[in-house]
CHARMM-style PDB file with segment names, atoms N, HN, CA, C and O in Angstrom:
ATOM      1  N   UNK     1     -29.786  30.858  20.402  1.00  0.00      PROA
ATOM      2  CA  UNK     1     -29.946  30.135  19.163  1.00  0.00      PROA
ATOM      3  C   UNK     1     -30.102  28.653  19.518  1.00  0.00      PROA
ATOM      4  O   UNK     1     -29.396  27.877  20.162  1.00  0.00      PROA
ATOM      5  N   UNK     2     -31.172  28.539  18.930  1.00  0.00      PROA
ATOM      6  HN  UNK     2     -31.745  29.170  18.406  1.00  0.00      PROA
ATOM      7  CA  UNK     2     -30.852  26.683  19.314  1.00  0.00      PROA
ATOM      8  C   UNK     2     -30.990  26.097  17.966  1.00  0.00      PROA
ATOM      9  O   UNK     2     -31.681  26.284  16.965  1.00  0.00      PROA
ATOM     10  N   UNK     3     -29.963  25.242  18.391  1.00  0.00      PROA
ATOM     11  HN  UNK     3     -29.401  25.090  19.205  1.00  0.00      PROA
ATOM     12  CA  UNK     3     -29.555  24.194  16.855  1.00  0.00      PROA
ATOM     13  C   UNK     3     -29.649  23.106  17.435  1.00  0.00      PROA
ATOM     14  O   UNK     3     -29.338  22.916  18.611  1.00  0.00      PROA
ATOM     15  N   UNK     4     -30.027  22.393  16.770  1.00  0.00      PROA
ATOM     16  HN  UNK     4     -30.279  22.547  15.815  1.00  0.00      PROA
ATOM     17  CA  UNK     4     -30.307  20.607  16.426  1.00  0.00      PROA
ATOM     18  C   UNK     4     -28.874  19.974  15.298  1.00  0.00      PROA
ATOM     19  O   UNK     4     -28.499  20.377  14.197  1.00  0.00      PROA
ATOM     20  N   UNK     5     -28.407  18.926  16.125  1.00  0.00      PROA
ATOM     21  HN  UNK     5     -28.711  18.599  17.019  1.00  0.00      PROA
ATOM     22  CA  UNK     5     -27.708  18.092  15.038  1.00  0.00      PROA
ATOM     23  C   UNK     5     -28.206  17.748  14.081  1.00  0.00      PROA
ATOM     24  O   UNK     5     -29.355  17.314  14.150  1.00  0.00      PROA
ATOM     25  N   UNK     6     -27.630  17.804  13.019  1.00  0.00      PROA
ATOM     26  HN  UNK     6     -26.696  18.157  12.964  1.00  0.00      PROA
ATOM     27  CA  UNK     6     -27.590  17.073  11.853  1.00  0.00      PROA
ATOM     28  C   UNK     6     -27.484  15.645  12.049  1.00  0.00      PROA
ATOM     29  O   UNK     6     -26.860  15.252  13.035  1.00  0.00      PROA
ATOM     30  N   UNK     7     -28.162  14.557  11.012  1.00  0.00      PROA
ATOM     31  HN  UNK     7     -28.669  14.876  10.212  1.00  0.00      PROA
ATOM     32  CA  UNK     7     -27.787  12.718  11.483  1.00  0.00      PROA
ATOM     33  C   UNK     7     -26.568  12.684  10.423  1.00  0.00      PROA
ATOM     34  O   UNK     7     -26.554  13.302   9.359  1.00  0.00      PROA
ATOM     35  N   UNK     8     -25.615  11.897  10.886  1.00  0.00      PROA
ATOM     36  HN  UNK     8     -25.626  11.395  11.750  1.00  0.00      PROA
ATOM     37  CA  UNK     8     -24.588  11.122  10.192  1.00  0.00      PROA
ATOM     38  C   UNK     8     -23.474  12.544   9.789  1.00  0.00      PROA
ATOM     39  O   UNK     8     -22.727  12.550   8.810  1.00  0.00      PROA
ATOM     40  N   UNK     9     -23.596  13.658  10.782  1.00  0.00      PROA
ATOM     41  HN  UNK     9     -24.203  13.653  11.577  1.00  0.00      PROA
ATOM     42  CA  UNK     9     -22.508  14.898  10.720  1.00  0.00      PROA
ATOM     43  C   UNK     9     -22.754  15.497  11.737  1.00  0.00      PROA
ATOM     44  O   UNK     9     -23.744  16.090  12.165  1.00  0.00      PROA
ATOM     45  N   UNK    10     -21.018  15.144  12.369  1.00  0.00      PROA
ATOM     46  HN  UNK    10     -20.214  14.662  12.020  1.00  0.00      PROA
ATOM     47  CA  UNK    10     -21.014  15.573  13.318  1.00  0.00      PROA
ATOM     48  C   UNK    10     -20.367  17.420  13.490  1.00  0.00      PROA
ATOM     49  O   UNK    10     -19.882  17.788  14.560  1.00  0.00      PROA
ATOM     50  N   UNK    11     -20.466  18.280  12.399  1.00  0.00      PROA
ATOM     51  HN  UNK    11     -20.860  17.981  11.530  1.00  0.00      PROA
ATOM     52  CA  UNK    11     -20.244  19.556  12.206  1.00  0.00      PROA
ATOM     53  C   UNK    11     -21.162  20.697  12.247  1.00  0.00      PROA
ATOM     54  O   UNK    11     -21.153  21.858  12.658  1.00  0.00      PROA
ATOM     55  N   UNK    12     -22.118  19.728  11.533  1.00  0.00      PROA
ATOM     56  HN  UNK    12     -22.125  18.786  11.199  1.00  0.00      PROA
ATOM     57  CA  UNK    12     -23.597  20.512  10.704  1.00  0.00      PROA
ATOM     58  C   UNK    12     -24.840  20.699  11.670  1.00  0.00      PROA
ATOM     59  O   UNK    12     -25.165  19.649  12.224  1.00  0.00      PROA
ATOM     60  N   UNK    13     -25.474  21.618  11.937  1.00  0.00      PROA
ATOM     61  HN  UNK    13     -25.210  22.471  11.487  1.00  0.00      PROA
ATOM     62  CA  UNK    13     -26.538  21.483  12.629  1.00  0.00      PROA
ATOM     63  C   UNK    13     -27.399  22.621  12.256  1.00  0.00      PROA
ATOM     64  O   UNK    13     -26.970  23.670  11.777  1.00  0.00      PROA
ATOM     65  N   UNK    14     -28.871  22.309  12.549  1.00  0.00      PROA
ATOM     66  HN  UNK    14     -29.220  21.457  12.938  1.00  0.00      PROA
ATOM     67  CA  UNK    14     -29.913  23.334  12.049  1.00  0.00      PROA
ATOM     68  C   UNK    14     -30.720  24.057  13.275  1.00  0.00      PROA
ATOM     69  O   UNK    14     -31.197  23.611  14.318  1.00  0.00      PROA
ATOM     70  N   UNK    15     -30.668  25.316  12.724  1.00  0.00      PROA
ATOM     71  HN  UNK    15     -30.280  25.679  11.876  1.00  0.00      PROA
ATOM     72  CA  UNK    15     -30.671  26.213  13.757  1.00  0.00      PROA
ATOM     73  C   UNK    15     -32.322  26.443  13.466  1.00  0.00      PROA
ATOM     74  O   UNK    15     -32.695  26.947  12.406  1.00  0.00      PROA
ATOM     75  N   UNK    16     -33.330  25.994  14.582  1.00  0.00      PROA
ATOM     76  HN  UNK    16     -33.028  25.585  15.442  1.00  0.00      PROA
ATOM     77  CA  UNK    16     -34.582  25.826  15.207  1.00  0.00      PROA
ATOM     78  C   UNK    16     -35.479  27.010  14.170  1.00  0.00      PROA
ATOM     79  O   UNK    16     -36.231  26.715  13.241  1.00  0.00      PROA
ATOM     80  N   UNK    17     -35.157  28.298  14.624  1.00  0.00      PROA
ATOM     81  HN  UNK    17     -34.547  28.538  15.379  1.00  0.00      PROA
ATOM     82  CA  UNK    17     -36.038  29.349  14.405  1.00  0.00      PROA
ATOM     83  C   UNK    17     -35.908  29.597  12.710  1.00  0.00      PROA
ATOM     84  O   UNK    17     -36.868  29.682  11.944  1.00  0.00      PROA
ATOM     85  N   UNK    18     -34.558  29.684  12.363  1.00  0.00      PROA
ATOM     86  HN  UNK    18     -33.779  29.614  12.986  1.00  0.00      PROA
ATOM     87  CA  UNK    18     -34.625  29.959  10.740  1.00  0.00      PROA
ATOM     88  C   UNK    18     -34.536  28.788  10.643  1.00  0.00      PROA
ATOM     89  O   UNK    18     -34.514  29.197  11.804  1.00  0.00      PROA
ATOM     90  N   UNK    19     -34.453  27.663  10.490  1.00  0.00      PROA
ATOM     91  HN  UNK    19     -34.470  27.330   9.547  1.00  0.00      PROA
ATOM     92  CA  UNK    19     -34.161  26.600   9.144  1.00  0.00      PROA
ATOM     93  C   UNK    19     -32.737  26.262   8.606  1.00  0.00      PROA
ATOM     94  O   UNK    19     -32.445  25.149   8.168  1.00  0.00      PROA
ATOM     95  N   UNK    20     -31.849  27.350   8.677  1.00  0.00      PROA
ATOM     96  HN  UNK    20     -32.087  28.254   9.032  1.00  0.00      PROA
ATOM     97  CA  UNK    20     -30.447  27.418   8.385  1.00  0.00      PROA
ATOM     98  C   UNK    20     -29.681  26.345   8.691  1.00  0.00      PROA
ATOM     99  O   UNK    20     -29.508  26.289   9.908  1.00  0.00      PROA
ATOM    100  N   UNK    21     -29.003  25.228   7.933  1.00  0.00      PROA
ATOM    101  HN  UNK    21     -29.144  25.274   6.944  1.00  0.00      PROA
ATOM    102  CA  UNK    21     -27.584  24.651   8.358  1.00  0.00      PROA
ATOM    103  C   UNK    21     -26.550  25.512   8.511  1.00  0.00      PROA
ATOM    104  O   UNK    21     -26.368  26.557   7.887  1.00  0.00      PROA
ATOM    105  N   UNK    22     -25.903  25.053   9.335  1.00  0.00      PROA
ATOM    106  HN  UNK    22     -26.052  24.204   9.842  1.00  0.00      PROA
ATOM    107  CA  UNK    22     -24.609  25.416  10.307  1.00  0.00      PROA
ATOM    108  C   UNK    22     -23.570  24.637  10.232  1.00  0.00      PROA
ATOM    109  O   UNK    22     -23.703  23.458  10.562  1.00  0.00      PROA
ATOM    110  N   UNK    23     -22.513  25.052   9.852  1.00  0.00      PROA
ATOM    111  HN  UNK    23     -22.405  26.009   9.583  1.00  0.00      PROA
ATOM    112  CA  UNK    23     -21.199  24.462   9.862  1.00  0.00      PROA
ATOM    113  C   UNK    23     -20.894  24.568  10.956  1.00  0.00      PROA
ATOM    114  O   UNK    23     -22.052  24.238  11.212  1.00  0.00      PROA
ATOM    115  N   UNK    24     -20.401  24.727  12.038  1.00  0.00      PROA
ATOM    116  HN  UNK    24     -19.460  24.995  11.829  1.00  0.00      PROA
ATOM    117  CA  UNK    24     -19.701  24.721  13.188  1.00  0.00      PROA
ATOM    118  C   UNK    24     -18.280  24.110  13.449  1.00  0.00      PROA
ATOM    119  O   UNK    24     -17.686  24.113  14.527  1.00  0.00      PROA
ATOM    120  N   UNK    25     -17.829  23.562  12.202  1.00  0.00      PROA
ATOM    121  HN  UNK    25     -18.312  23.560  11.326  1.00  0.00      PROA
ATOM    122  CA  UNK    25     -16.597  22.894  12.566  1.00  0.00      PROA
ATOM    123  C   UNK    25     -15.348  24.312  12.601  1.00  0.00      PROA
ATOM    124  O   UNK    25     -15.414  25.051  11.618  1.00  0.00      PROA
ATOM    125  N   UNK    26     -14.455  24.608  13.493  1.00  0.00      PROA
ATOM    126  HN  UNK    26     -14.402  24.008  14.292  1.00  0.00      PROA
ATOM    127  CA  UNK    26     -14.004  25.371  13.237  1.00  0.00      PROA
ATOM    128  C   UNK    26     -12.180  24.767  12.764  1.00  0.00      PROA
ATOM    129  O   UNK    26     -11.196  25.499  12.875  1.00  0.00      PROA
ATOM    130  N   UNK    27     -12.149  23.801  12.426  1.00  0.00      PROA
ATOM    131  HN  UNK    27     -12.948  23.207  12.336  1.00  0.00      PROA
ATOM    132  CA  UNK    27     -11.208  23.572  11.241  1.00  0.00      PROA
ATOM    133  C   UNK    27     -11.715  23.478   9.996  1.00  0.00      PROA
ATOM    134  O   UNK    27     -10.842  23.325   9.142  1.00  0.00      PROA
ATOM    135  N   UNK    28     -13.150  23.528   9.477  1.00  0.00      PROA
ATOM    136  HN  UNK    28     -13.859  23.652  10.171  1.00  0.00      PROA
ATOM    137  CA  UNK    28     -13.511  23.430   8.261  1.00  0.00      PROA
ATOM    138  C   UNK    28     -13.776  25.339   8.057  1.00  0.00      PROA
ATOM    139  O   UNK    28     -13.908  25.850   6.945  1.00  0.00      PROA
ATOM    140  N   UNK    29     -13.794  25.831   8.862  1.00  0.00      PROA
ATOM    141  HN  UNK    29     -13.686  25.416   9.765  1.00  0.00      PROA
ATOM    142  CA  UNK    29     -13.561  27.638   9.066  1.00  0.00      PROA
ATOM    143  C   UNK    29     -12.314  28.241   8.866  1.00  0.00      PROA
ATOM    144  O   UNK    29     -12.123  29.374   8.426  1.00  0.00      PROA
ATOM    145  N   UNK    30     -11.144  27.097   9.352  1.00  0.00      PROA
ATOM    146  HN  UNK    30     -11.299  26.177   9.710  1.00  0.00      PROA
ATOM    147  CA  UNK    30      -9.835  27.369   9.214  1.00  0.00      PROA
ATOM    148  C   UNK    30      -9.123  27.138   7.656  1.00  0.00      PROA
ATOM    149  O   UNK    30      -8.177  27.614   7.029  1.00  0.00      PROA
ATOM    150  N   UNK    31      -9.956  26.330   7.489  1.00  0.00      PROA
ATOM    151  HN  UNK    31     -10.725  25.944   7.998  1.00  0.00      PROA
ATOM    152  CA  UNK    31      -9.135  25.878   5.695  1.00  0.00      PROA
ATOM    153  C   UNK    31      -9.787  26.393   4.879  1.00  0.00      PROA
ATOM    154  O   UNK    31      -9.307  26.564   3.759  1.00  0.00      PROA
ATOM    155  N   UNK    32     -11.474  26.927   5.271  1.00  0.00      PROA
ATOM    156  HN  UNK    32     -11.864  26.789   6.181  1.00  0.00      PROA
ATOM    157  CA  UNK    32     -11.722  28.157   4.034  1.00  0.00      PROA
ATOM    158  C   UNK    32     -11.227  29.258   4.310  1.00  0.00      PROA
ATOM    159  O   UNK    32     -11.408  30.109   3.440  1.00  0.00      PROA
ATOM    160  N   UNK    33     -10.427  29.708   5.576  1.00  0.00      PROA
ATOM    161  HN  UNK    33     -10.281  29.016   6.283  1.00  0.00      PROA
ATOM    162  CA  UNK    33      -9.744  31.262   5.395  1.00  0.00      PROA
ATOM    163  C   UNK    33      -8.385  30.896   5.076  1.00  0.00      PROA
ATOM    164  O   UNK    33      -7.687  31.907   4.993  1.00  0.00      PROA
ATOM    165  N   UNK    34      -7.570  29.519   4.807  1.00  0.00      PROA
ATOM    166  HN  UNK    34      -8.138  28.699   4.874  1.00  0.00      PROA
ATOM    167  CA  UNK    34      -6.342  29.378   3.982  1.00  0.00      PROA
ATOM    168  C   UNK    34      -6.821  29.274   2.771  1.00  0.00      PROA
ATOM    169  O   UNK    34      -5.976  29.749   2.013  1.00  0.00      PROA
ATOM    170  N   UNK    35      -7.774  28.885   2.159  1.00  0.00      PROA
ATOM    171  HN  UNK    35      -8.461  28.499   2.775  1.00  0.00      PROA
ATOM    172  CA  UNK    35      -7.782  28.418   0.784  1.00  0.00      PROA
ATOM    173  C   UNK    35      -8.047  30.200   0.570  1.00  0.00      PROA
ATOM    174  O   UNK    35      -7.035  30.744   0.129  1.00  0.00      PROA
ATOM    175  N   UNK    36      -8.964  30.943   0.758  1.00  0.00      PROA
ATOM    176  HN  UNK    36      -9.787  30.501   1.116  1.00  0.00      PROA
ATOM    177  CA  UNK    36      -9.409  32.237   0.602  1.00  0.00      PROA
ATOM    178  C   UNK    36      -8.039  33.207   0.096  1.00  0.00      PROA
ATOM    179  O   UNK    36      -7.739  33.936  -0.850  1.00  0.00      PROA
ATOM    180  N   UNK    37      -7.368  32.653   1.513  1.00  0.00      PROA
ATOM    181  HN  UNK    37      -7.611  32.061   2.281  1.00  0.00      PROA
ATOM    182  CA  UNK    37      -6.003  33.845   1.383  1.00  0.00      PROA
ATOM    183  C   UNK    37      -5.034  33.171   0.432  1.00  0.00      PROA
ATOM    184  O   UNK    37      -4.002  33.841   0.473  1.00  0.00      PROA
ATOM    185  N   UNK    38      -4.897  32.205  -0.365  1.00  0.00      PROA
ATOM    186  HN  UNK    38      -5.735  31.661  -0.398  1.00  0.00      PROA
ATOM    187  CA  UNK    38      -3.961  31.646  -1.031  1.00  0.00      PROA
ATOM    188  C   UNK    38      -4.794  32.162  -2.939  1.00  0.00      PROA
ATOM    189  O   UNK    38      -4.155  32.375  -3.970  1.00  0.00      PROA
ATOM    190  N   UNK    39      -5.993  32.198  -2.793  1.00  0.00      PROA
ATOM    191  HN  UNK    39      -6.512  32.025  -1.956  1.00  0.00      PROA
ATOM    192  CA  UNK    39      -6.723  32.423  -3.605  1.00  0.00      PROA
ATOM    193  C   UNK    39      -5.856  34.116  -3.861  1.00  0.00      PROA
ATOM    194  O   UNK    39      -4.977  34.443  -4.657  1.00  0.00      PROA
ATOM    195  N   UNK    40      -6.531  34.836  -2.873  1.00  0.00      PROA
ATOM    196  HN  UNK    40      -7.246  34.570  -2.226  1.00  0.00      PROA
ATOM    197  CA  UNK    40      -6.322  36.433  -3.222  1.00  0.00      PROA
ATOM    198  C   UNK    40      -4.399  36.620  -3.607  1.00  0.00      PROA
ATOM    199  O   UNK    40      -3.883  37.254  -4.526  1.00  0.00      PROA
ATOM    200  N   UNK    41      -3.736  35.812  -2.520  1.00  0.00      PROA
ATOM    201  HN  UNK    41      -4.156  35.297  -1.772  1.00  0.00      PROA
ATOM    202  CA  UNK    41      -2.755  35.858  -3.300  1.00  0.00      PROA
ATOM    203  C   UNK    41      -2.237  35.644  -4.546  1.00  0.00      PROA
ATOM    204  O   UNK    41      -1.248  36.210  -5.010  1.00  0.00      PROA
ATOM    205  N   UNK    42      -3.036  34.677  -5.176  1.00  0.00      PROA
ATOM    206  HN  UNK    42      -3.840  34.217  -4.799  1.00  0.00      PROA
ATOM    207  CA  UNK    42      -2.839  34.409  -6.590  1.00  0.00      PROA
ATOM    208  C   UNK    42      -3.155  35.679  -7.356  1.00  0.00      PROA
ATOM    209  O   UNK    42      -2.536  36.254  -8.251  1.00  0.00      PROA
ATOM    210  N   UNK    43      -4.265  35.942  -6.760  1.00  0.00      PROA
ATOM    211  HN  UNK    43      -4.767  35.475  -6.032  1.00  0.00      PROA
ATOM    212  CA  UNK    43      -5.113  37.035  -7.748  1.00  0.00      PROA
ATOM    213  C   UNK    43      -4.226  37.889  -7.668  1.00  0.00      PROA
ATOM    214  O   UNK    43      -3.973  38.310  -8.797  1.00  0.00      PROA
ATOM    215  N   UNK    44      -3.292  38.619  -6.477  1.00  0.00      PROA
ATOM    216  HN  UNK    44      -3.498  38.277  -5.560  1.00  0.00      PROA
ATOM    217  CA  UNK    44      -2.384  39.711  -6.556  1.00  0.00      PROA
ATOM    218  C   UNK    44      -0.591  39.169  -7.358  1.00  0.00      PROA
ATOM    219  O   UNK    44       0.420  39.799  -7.671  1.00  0.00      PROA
ATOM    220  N   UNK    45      -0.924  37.984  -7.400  1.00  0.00      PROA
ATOM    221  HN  UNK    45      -1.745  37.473  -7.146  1.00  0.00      PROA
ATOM    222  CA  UNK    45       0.680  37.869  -8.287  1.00  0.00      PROA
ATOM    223  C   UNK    45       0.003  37.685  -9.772  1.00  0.00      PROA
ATOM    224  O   UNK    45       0.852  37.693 -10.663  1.00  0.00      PROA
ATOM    225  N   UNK    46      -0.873  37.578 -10.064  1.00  0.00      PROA
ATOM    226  HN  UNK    46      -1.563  37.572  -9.340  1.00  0.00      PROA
ATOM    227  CA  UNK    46      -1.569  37.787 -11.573  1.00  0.00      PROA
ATOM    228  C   UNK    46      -2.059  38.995 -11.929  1.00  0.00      PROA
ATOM    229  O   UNK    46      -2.371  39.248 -13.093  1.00  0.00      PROA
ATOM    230  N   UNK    47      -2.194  40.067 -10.689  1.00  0.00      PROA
ATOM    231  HN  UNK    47      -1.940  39.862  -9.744  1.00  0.00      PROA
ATOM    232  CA  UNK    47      -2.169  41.262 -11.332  1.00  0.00      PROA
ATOM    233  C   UNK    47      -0.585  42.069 -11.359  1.00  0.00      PROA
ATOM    234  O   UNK    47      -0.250  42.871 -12.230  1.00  0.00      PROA
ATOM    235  N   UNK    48      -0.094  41.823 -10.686  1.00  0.00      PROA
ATOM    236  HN  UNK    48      -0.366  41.171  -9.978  1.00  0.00      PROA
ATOM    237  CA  UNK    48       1.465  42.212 -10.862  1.00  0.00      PROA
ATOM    238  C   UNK    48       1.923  42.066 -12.073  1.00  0.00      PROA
ATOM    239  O   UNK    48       2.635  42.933 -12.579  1.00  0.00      PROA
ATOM    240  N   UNK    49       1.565  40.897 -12.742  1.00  0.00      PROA
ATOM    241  HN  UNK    49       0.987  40.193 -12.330  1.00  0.00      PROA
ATOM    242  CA  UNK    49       1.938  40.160 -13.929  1.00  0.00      PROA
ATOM    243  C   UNK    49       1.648  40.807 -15.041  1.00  0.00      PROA
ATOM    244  O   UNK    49       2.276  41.077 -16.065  1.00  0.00      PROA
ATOM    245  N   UNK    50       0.694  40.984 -14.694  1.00  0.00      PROA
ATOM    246  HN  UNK    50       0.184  40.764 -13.863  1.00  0.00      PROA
ATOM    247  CA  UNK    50       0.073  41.860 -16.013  1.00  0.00      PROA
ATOM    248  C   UNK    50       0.896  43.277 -15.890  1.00  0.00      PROA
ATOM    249  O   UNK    50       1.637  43.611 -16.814  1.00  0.00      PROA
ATOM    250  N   UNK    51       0.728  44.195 -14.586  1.00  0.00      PROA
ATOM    251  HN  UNK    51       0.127  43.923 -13.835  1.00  0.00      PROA
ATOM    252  CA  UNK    51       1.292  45.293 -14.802  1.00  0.00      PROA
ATOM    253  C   UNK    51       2.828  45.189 -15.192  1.00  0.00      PROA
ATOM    254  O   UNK    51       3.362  46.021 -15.925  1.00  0.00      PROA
ATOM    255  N   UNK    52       3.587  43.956 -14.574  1.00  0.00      PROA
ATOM    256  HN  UNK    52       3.154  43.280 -13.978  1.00  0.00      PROA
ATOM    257  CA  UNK    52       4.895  44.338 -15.560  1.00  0.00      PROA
ATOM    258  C   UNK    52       4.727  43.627 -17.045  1.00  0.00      PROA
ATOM    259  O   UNK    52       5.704  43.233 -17.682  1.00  0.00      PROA
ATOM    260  N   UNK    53       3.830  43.553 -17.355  1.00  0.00      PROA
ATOM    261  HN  UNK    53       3.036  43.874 -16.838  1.00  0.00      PROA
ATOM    262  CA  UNK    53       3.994  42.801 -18.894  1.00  0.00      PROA
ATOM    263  C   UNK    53       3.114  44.548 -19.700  1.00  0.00      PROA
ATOM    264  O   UNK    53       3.285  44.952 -20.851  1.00  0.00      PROA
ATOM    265  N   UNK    54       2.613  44.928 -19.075  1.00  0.00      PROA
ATOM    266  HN  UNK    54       2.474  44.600 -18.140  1.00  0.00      PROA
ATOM    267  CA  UNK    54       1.893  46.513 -19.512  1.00  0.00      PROA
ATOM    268  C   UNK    54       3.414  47.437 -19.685  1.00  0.00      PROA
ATOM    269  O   UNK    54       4.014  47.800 -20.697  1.00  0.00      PROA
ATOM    270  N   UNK    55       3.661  47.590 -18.461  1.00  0.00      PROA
ATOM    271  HN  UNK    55       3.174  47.295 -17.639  1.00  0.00      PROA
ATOM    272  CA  UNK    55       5.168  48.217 -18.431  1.00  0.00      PROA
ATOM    273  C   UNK    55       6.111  47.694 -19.735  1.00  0.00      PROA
ATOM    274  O   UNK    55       6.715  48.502 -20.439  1.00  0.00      PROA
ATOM    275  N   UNK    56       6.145  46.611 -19.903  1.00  0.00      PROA
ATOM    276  HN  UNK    56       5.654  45.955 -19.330  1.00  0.00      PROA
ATOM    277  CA  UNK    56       7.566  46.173 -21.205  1.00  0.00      PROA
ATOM    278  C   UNK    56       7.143  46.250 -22.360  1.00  0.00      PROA
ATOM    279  O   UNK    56       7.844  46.248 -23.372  1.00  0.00      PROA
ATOM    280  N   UNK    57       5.302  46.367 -22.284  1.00  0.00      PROA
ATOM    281  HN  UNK    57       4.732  46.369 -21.462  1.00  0.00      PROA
ATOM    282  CA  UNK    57       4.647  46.695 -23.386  1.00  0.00      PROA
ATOM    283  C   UNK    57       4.955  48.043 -23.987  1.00  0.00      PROA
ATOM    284  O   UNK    57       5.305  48.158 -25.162  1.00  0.00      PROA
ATOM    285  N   UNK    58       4.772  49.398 -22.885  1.00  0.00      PROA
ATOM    286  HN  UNK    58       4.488  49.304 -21.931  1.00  0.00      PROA
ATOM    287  CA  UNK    58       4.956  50.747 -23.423  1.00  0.00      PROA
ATOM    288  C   UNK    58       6.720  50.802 -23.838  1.00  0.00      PROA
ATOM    289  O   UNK    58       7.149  51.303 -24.877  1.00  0.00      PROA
ATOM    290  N   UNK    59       7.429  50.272 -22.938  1.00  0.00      PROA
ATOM    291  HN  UNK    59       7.080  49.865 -22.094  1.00  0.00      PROA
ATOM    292  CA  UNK    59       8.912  50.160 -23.311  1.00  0.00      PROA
ATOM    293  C   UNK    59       8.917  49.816 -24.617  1.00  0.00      PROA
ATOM    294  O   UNK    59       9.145  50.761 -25.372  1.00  0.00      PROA
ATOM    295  N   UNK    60       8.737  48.761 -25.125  1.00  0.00      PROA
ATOM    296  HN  UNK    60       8.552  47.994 -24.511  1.00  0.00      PROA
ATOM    297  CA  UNK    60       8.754  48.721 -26.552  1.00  0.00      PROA
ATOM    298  C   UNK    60       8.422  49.340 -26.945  1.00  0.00      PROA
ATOM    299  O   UNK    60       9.375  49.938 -27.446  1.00  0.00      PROA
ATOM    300  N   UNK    61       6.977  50.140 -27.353  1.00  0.00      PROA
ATOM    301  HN  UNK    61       6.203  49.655 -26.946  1.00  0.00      PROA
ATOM    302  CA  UNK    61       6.700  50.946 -28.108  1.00  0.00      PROA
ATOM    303  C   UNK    61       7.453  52.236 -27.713  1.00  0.00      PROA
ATOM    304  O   UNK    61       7.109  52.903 -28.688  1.00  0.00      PROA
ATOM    305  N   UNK    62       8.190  53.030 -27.029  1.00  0.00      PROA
ATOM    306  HN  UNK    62       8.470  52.488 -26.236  1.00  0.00      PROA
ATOM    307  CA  UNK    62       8.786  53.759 -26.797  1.00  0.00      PROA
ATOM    308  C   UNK    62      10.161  53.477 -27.571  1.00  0.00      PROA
ATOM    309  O   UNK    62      10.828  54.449 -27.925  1.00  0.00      PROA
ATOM    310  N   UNK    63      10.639  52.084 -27.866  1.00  0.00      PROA
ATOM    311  HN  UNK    63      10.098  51.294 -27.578  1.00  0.00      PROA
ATOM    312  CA  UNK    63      11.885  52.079 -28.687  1.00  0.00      PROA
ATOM    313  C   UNK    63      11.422  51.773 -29.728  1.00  0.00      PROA
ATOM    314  O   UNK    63      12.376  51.640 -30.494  1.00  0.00      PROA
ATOM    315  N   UNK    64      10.451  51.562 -30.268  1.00  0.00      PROA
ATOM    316  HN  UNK    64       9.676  51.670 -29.646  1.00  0.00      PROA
ATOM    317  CA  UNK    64      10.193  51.704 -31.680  1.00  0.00      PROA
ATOM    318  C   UNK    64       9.906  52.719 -32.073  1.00  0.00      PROA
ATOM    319  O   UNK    64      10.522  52.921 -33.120  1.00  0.00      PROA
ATOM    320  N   UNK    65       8.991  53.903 -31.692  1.00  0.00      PROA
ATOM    321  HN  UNK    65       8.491  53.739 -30.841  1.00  0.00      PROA
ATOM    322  CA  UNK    65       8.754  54.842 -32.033  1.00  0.00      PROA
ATOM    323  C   UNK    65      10.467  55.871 -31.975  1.00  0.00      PROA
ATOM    324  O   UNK    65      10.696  56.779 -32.774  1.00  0.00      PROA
ATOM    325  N   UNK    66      11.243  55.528 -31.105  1.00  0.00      PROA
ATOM    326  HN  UNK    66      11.057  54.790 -30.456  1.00  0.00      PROA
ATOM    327  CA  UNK    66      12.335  56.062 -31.534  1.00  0.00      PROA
ATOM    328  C   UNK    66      13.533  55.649 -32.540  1.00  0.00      PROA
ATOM    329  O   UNK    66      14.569  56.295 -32.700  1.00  0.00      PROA
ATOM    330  N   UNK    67      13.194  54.476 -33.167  1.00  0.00      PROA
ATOM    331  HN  UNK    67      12.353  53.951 -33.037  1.00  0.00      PROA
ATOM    332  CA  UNK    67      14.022  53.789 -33.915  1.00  0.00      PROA
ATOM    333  C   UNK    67      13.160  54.446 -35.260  1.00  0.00      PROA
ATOM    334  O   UNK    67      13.822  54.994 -36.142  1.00  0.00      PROA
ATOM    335  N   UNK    68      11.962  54.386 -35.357  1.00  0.00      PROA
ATOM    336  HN  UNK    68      11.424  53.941 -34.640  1.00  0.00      PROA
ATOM    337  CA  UNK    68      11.368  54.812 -36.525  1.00  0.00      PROA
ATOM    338  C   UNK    68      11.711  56.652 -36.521  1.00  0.00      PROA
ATOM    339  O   UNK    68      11.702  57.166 -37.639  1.00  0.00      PROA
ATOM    340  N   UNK    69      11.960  57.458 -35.482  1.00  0.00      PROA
ATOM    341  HN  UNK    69      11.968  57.041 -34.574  1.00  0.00      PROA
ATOM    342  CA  UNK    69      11.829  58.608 -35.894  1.00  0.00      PROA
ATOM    343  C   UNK    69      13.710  58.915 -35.901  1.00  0.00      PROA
ATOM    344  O   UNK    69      14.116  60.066 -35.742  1.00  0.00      PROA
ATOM    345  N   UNK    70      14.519  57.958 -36.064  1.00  0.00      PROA
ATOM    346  HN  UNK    70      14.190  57.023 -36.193  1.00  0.00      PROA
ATOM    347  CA  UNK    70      15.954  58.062 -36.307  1.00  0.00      PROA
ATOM    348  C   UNK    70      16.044  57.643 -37.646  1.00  0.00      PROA
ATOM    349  O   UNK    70      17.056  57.809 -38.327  1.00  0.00      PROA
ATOM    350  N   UNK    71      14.562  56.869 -38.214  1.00  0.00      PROA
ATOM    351  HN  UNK    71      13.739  56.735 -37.661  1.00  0.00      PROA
ATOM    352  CA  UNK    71      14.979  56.167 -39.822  1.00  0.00      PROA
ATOM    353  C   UNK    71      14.515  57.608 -40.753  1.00  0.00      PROA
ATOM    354  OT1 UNK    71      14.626  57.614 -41.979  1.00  0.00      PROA
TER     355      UNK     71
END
């Protein structure tokens, strides 16, 4: 592969045959796979969230429907 620097970045470079810029920094590789994994973690404590708020949802209706069939 041959890449050419980028002017005024020293990360970026364009690779000859396709045209493609290139990141190459591999701390700017490192903080999109922390931001990534902090991301999906969110996404899995917001689905948790929901399933126990689903769960206290049927609970209720399970004590209402038995409070109404004691009236």
């Amino acid at each position: 592969m041959n890449l050419i620097p980028i002017e005024n970045n020293h990360s970026l470079y364009r690779d000859i045959e396709s045209g493609a810029v290139l990141n190459c920094s591999s701390s700017d590789y490192e903080s999109y796979l922390q931001h990534k994994k902090l991301l999906l973690e969110k996404q899995d404590e917001i689905q948790s969230l929901k399933n126990e708020v689903s769960e206290i949802k049927d609970m209720m209706r399970l004590i209402l429907s038995k409070l109404d069939s004691n009236s």
